[in-house]
C-alpha positions as CSV (number, residue, x, y, z in Angstrom):
1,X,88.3,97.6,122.8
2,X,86.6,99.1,119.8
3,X,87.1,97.8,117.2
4,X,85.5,99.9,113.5
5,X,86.4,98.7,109.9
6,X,89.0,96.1,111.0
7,X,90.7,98.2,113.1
8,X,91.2,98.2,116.9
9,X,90.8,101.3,118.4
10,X,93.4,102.5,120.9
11,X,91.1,102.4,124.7
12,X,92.9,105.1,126.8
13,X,92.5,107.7,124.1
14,X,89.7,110.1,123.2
15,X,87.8,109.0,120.7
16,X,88.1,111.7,118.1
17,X,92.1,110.9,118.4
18,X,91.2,107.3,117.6
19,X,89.2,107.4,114.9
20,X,92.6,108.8,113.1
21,X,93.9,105.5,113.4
22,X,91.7,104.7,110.6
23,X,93.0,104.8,107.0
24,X,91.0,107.9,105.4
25,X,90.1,109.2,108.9
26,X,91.3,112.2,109.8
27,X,90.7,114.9,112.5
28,X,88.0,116.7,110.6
29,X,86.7,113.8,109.1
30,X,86.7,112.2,112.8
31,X,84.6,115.6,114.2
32,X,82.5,115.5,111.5
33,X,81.1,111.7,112.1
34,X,81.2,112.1,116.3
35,X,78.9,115.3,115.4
36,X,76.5,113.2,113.5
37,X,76.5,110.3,115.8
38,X,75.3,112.9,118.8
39,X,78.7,111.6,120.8
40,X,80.7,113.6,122.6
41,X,84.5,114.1,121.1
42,X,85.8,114.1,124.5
43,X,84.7,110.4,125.8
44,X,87.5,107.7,125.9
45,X,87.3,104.9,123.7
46,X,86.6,102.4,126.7
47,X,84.2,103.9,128.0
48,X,81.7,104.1,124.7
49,X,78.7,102.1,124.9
50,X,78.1,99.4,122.2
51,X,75.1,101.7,120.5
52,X,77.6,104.3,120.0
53,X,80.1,102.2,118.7
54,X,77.5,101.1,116.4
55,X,76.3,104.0,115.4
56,X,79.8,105.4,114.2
57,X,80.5,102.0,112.4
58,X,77.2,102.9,110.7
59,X,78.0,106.4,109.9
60,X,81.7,105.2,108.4
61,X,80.3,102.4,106.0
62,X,77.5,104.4,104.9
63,X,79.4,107.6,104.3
64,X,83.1,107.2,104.1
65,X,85.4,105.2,102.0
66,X,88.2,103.5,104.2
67,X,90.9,101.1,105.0
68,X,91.1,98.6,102.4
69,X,88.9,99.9,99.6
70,X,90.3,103.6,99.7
71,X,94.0,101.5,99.6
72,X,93.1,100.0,96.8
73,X,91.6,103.4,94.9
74,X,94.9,104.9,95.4
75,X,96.9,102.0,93.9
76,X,94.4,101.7,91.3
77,X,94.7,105.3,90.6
78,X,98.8,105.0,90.3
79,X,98.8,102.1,88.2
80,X,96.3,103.9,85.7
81,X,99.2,106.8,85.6
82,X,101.8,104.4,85.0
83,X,100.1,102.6,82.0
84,X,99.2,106.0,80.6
85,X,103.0,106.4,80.5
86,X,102.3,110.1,81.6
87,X,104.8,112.2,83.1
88,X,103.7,111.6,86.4
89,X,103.3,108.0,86.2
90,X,106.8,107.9,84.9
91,X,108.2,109.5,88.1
92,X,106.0,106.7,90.1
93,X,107.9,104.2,88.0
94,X,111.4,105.3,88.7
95,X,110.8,105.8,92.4
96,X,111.3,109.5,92.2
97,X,109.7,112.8,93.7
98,X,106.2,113.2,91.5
99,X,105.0,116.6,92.5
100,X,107.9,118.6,91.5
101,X,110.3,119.1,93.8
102,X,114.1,119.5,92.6
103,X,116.3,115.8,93.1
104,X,119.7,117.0,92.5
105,X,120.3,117.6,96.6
106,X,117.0,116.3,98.4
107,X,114.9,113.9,97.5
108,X,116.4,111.1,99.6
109,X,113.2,109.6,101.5
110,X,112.4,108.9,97.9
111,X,115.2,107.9,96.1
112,X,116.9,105.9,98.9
113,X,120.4,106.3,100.7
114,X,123.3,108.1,98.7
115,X,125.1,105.2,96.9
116,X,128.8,106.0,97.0
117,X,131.4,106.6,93.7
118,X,133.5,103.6,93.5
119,X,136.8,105.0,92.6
120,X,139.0,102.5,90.7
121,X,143.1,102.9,91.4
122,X,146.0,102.8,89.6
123,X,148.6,100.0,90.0
């Protein structure tokens, strides 16, 4: 099993579908490094050869920011528009929809499930 900036590669898939599995990878991104390694997209993981596996590890830390340092960027990057207090950053602080899509109907992956109006009786 391969395993590339701390994360083991799935062995019965092609390899320019595993490389995805990577935080920061994606499809082009995952082209783009088999083409300058010289391997061919359409070999399974298991069967790569340890000089090709080194040779994309080599590729990804020299060129590519992933897994745990591009994770922290993008935290670092929200917490600097929270403590700017801008509007954005507000809408990351109250858990709500930042790039302007309307909340009065949607909006639930964000906000959470529908919390139902507690109706008080008469006695």
């Amino acid at each position: 099993m391969a395993r590339i900036a701390g994360v083991d590669l799935p062995k019965n898939k092609r390899i320019d579908i595993a490389l995805t599995r990577i935080y920061g990878i994606g499809r082009s991104s995952a082209s783009e490094i088999l083409r300058k390694a010289g391997i061919e997209p359409s070999i399974r993981t298991q069967n790569l050869t340890d000089e090709q596996v080194a040779s994309i590890r080599k590729i990804i830390d020299s060129e590519y920011k992933v897994e745990g340092d591009l994770r922290k960027e993008v935290a670092m990057n929200i917490k600097r528009l929270m403590d700017m207090g801008c509007y954005r950053g507000l809408r990351h602080r109250k858990n709500l929809p930042v790039r302007g899509q309307r909340t009065h109907t949607n909006a639930r992956t964000r906000k959470g499930p529908r919390r139902g109006i507690i109706t008080s009786r008469k006695k």
